[in-house]
C-alpha positions as CSV (number, residue, x, y, z in Angstrom):
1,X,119.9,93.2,93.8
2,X,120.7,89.7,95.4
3,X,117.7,87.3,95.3
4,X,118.1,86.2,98.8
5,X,115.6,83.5,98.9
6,X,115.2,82.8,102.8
7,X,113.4,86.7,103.2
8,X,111.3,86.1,99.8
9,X,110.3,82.8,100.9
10,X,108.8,84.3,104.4
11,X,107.2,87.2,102.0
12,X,105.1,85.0,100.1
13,X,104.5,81.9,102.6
14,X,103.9,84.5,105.3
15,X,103.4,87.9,104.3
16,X,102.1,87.9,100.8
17,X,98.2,89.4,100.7
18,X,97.2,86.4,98.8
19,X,98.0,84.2,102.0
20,X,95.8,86.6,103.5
21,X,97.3,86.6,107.3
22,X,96.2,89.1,109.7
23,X,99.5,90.8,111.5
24,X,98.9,88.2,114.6
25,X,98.9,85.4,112.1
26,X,102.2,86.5,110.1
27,X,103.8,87.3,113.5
28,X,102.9,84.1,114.8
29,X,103.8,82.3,111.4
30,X,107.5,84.3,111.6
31,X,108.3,82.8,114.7
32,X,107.5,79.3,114.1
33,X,109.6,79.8,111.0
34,X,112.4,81.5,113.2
35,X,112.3,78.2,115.7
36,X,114.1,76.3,113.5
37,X,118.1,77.6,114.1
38,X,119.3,76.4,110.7
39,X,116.2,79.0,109.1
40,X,116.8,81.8,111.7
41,X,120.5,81.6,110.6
42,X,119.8,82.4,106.8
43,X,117.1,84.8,107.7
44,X,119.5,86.8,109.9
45,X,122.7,86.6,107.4
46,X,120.3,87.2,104.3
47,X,118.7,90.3,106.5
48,X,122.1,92.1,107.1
49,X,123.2,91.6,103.8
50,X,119.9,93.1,102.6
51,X,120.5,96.3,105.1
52,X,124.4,96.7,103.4
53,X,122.9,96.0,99.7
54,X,123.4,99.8,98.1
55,X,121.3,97.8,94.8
56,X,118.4,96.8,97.5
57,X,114.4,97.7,95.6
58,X,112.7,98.2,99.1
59,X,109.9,98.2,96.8
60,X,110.5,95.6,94.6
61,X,111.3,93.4,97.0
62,X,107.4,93.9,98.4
63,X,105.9,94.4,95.2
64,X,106.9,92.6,92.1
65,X,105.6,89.7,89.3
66,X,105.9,87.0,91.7
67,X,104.1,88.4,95.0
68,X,102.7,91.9,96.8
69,X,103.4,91.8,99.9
70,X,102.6,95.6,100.9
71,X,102.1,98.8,97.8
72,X,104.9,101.2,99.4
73,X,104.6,104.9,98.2
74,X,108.3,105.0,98.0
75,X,111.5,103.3,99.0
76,X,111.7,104.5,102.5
77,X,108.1,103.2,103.1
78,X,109.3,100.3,102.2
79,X,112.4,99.6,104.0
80,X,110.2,100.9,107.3
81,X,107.8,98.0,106.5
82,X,110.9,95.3,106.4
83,X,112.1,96.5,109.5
84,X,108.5,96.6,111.4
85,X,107.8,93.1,110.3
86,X,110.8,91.4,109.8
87,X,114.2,93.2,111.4
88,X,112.6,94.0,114.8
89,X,111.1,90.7,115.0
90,X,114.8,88.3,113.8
91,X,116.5,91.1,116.2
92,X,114.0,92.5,118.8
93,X,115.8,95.8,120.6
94,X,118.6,95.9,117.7
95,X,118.0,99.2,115.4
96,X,118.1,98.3,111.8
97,X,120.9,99.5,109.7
């Protein structure tokens, strides 16, 4: 799997439970983030390159050594959690991949 560093960064500024956000504060965080156009333009291009990445951990890219973000039960749990709180928020009223 590709590191893609823009997405990890937001998961363990923004999203990580040891940041300790409620889901107004990481939403609110997100789109100061996404403000910036040079940021909202690796976000976007790391994100669809995530959704094509056949090698893509759902899982480990929420749980791992480095950061938890959110304990899926499986892969698919995973991937919904990415698109609740990242795709539909980089591309409100596009469906994820």
């Amino acid at each position: 799997m590709k590191n893609y560093p823009a997405i990890r960064n937001l998961l363990i500024s923004i999203f990580s439970v040891d940041v300790g956000f409620e889901e107004s504060d990481e939403i609110a965080a997100l789109e100061r983030v996404l403000c910036d156009p040079a940021q909202r333009a690796d976000i976007k291009e790391e994100l669809r390159q995530l959704f094509q990445d056949d090698s893509t951990s759902w899982i480990e890219l929420l749980e791992n050594d480095d950061y938890v973000v959110y304990p899926a039960d499986s892969e698919d749990d995973a991937k919904e959690y990415v698109i609740e709180h990242l795709w539909n928020v980089v591309f409100p009223g596009e469906k994820a991949p």
